[in-house]
C-alpha positions as CSV (number, residue, x, y, z in Angstrom):
1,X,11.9,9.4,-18.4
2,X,10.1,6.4,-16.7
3,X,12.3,4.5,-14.6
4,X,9.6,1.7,-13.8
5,X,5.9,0.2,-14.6
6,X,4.5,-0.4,-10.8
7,X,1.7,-2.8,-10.2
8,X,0.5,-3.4,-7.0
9,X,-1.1,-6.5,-6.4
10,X,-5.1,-5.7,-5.7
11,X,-6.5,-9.4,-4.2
12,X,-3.7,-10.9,-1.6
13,X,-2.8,-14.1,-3.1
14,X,-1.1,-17.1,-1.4
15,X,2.8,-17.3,-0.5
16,X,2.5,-21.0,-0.1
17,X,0.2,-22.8,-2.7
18,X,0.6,-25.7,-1.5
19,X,-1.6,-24.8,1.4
20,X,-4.1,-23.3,-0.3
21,X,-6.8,-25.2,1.9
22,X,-6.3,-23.5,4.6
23,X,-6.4,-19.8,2.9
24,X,-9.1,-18.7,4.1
25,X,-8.8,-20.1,7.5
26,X,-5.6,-18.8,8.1
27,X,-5.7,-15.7,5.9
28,X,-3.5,-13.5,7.9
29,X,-0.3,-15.7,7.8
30,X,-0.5,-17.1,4.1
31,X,-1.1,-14.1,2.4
32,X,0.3,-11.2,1.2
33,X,0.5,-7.7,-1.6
34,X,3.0,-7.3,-3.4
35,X,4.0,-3.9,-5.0
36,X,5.8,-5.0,-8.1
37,X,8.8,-2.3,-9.7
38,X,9.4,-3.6,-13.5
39,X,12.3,-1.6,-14.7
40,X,12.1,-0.5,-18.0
41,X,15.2,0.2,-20.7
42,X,15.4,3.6,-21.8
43,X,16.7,3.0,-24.8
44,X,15.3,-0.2,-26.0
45,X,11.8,0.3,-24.6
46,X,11.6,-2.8,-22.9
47,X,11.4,-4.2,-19.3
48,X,14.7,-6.2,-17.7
49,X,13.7,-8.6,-15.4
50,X,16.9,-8.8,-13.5
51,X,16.7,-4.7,-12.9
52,X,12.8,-5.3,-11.7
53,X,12.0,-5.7,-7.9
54,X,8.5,-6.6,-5.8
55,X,8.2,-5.5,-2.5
56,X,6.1,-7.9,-0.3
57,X,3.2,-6.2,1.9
58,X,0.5,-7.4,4.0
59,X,-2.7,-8.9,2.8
60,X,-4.9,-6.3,2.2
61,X,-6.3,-5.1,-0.5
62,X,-3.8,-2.6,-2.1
63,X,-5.9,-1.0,-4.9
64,X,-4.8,3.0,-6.9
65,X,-1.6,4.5,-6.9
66,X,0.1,7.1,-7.7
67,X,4.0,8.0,-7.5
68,X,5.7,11.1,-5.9
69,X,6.7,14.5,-8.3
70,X,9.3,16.7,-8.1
71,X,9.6,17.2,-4.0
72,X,8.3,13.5,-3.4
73,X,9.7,11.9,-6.1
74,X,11.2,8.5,-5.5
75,X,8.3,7.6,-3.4
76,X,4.9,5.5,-4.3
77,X,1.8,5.9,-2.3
78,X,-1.0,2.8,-2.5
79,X,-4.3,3.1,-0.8
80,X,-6.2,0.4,0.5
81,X,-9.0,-1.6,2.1
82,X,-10.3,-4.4,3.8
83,X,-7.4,-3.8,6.5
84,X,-9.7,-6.2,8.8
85,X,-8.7,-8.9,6.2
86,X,-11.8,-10.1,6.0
87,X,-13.1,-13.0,3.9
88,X,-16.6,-13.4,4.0
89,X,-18.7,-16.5,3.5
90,X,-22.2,-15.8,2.9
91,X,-22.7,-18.6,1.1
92,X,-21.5,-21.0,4.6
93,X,-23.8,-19.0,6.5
94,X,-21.5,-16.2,7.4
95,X,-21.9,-12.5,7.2
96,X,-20.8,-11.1,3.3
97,X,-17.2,-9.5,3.0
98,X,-18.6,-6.1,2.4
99,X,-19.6,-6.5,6.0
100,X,-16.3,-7.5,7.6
101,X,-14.3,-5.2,5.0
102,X,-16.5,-1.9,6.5
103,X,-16.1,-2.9,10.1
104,X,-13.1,-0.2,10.8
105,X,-13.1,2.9,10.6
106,X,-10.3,3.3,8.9
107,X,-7.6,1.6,6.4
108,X,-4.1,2.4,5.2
109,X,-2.1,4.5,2.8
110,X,1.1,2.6,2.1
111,X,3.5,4.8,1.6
112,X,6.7,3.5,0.0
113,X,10.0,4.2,-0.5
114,X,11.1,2.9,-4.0
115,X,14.4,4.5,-4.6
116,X,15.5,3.1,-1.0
117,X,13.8,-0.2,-2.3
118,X,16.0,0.0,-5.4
119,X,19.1,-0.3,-3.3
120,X,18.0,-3.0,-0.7
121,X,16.7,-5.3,-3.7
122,X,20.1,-5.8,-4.7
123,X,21.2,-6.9,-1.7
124,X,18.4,-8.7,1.3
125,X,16.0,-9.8,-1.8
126,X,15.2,-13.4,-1.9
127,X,14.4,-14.4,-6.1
128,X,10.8,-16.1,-6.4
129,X,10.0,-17.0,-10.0
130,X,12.8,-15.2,-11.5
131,X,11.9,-12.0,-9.7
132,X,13.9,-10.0,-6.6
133,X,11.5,-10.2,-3.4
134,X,12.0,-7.8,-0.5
135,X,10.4,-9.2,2.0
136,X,8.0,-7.6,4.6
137,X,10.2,-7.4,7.6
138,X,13.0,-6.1,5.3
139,X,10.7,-3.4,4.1
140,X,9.8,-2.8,7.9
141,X,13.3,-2.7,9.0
142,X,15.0,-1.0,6.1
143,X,12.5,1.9,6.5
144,X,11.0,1.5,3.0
145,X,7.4,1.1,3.6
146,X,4.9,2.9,6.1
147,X,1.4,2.8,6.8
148,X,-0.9,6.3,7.6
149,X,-4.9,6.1,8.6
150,X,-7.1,6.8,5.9
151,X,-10.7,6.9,6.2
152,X,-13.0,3.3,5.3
153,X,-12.6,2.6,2.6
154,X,-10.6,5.1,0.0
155,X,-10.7,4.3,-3.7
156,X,-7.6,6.2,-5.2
157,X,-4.8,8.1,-4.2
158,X,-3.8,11.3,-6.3
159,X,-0.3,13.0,-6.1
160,X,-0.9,16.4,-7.0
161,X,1.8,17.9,-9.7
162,X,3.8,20.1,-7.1
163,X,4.7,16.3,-5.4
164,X,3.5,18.1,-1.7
165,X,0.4,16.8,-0.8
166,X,-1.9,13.2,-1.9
167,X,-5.5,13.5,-2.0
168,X,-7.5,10.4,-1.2
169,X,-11.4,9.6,-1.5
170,X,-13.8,7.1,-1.0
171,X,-16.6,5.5,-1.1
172,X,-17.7,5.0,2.7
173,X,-16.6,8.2,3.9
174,X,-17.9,11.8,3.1
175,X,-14.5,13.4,3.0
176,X,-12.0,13.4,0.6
177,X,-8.4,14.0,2.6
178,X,-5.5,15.9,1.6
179,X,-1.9,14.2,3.0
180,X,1.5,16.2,3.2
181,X,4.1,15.0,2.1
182,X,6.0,17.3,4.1
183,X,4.1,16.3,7.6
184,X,5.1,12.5,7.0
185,X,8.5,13.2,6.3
186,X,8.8,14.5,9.2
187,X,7.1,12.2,11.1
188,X,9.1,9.7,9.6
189,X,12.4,11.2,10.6
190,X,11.3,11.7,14.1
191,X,10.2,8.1,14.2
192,X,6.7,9.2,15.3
193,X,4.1,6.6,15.4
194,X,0.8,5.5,16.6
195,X,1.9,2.2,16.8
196,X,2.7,-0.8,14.5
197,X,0.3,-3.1,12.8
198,X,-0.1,-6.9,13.0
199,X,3.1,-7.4,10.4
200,X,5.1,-4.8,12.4
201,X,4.8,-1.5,9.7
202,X,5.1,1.9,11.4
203,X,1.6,3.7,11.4
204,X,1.8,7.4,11.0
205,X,-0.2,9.3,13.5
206,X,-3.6,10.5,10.8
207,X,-4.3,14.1,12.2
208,X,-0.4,14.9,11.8
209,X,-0.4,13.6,8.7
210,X,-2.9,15.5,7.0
211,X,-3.4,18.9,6.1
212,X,-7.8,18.6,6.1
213,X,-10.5,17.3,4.7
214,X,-13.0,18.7,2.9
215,X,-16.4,16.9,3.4
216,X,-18.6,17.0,-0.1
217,X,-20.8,14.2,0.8
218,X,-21.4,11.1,-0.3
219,X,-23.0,11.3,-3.2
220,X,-21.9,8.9,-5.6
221,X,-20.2,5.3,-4.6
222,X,-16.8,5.8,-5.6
223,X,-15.9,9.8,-4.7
């Protein structure tokens, strides 16, 4: 019954190649994620372009996924790092990306909409390469994509198979947390936010987001 293969884009890569000179030095404007929606025929098996959707995000490093069951089901949720947008430079004399990548204390747990997506892509997409783009400010003002703390650096987010909550570890952090889905729902209906970041995505307040954490350590690098 799969309605779509998502991919979401891990390294941020540039909108503009023409300028890829300046990447680095101007990191935060020319790049972006993308969270790519390839739409699959039941029938035949095979993936229809023309059905298929991205939805641009901002350059961090979008890495696991997982999408919503049963009670969250037409939602993805992405974890990420390297929200500072760092880009290192050891080799110019500058500190390593590891460095600049760990500074915060936390990163973000995109949380996306895709059946909403589904619907805007058909109508305030712009086509790059063949595929339907929604662009970030869409996504920010259509209410498809959202941002909640997660602790520095998570490595994976899990649904679990009721759809209600998303567990999320790491590797910097000695906690692995546990998300409602209910809680952001509701936070996202009452339009309750601890602000906005630089692109203008609505960032969910963490402690009313979450349900605990349970600390086990760190232990191994990737919990």
């Amino acid at each position: 019954n799969s309605d779509y293969v998502h991919i979401s884009t891990m390294s941020p890569t540039l909108t503009d190649r023409s300028k890829a000179k300046s990447a680095l030095t101007n990191f935060k404007d020319l790049m972006r994620g993308y969270s790519t929606f390839l739409a699959i025929n039941k029938t035949t098996g095979r993936m229809e372009l023309d059905r298929s959707f991205q939805i641009e995000l901002p350059p961090y490093t979008q890495d696991l996924a997982d999408s919503g069951k049963l009670v969250s089901d037409g939602w993805v949720f992405i974890n990420s790092y390297n929200s500072e947008m760092a880009v290192g430079g050891n080799m110019d004399g500058k500190q390593p990306i590891e460095a600049g990548a760990s500074k915060g204390d936390f990163d973000y747990l995109h949380i996306i909409n895709w059946k909403k997506a589904e619907q805007v892509a058909g109508t305030r997409s712009r086509t790059i390469n063949g595929m339907r783009v929604i662009p970030l400010d869409v996504a920010v003002s259509e209410g498809i994509l959202y941002l909640a703390p997660e602790p520095k650096s998570p490595h994976g987010v899990d649904v679990t198979p009721t759809g209600q909550d998303l567990v999320v570890g790491g590797k910097l952090d000695a906690h692995v947390t546990v998300y409602s889905f209910a809680q952001i729902q509701e936070l996202i209906q009452s339009q309750t936010f601890d602000g906005r970041d630089a692109y203008g995505v609505p960032i969910l307040p963490f402690d009313r987001s979450i349900r605990g954490q349970v600390d086990i350590g760190l232990g191994p690098l990737h919990t």
